[in-house]
C-alpha positions as CSV (number, residue, x, y, z in Angstrom):
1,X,90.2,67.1,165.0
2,X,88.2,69.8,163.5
3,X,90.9,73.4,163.1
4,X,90.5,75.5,161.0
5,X,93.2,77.1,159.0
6,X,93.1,80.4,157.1
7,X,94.7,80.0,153.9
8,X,96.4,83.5,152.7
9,X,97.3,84.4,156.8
10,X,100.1,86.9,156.4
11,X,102.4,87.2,159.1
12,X,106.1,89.1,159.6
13,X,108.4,89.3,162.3
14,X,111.8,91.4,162.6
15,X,115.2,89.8,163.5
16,X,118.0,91.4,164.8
17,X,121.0,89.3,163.3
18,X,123.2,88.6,166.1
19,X,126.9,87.3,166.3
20,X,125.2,83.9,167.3
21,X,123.2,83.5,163.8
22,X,126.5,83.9,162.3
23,X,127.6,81.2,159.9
24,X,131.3,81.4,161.8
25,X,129.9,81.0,165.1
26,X,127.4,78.0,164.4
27,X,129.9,76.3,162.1
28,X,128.2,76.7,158.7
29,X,130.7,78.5,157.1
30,X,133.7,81.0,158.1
31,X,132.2,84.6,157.8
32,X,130.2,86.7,159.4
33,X,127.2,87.0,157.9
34,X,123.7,85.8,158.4
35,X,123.6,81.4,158.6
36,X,121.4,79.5,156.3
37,X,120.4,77.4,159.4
38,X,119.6,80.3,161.3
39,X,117.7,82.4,158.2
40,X,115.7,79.0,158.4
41,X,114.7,79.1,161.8
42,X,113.8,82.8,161.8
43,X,111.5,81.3,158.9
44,X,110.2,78.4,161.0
45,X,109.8,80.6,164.1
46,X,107.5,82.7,162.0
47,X,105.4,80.7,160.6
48,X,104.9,78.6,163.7
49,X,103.6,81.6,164.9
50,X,101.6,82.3,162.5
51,X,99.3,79.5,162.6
52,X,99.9,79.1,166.5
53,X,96.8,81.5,167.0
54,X,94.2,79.4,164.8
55,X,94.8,76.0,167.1
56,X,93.4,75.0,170.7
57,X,96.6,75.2,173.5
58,X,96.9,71.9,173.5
59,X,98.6,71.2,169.9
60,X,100.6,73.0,168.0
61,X,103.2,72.6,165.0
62,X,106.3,70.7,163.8
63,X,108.2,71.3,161.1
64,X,109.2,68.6,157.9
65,X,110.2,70.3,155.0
66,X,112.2,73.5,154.5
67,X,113.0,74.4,150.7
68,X,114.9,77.4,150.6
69,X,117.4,79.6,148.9
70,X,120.0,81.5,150.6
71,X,120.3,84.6,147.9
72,X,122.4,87.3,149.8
73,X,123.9,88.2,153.3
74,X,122.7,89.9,156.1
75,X,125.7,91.7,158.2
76,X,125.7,91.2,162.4
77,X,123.6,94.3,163.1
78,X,121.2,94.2,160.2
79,X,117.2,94.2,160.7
80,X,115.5,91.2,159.0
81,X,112.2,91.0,158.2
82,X,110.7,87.6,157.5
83,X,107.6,87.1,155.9
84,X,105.4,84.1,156.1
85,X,102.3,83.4,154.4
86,X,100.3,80.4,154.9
87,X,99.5,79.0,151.1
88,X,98.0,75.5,151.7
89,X,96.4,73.4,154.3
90,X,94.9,70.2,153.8
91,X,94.0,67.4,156.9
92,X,97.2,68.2,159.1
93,X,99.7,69.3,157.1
94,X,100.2,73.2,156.5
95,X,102.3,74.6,153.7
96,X,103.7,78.5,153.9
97,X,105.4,80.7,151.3
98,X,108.6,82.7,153.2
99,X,111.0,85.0,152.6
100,X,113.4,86.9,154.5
101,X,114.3,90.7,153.6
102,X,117.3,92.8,154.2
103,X,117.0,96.6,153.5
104,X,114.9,96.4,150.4
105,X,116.7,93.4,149.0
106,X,115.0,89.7,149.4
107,X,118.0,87.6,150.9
108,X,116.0,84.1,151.0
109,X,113.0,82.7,149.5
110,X,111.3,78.9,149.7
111,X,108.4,76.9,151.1
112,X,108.0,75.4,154.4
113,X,106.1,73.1,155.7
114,X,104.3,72.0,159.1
115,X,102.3,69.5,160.9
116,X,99.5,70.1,163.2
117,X,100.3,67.7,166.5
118,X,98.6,67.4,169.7
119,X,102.0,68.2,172.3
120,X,101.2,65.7,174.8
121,X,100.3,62.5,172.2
122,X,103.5,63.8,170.2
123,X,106.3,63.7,173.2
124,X,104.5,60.5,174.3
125,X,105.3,58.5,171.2
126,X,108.7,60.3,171.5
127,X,109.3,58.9,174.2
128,X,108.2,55.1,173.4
């Protein structure tokens, strides 16, 4: 396998936070304000995305470490922007810096980490 990935890639993408992403409503807590699952997914989403466009169709990336903080809340309604940016890649594995933003305040912060996988070989040892 011979992909090239730019290290310092900076990508962003907005989020509308949504009565679904709530921590009541997935079960993560009892208010409702932006989960820490789904913070992390609009984190993952990103950064899949961002290194989505530097590999062939036929792989793409999973995800096998998230280390993030929660800092503040988001309110249903609120704009998020997360930020990914790709700090590492070595062999397979790909390493990002993210945050999420609220208004002008950073709301979460971590690393996260993926692994470049050709699809079909992937859901075939899945499935074995």
């Amino acid at each position: 396998m011979s992909i090239e990935v730019k290290v310092g890639e900076e990508c962003s993408e907005e989020f509308i936070v949504e009565e679904k992403h709530t921590a009541s409503h997935i079960g993560s807590g009892s208010v409702s304000v932006l989960s820490t699952p789904c913070m992390i997914a609009f984190m993952e989403k990103t950064s899949l995305d961002c290194v989505q466009k530097f590999l062939p169709p036929q792989y793409t990336t999973v995800g096998t470490m998230v280390n993030v903080r929660h800092l503040k809340p988001a309110p249903v309604g609120g704009r998020v922007v997360v930020k990914s940016r790709i700090i590492g890649f070595e062999g397979r594995r790909v390493l990002f810096e993210v945050e999420a933003i609220y208004g002008n305040e950073v709301i979460g912060r971590g690393q996260h980490e993926r692994y470049i996988v050709d699809k079909e070989r992937f859901l075939s040892k899945v499935k074995s």
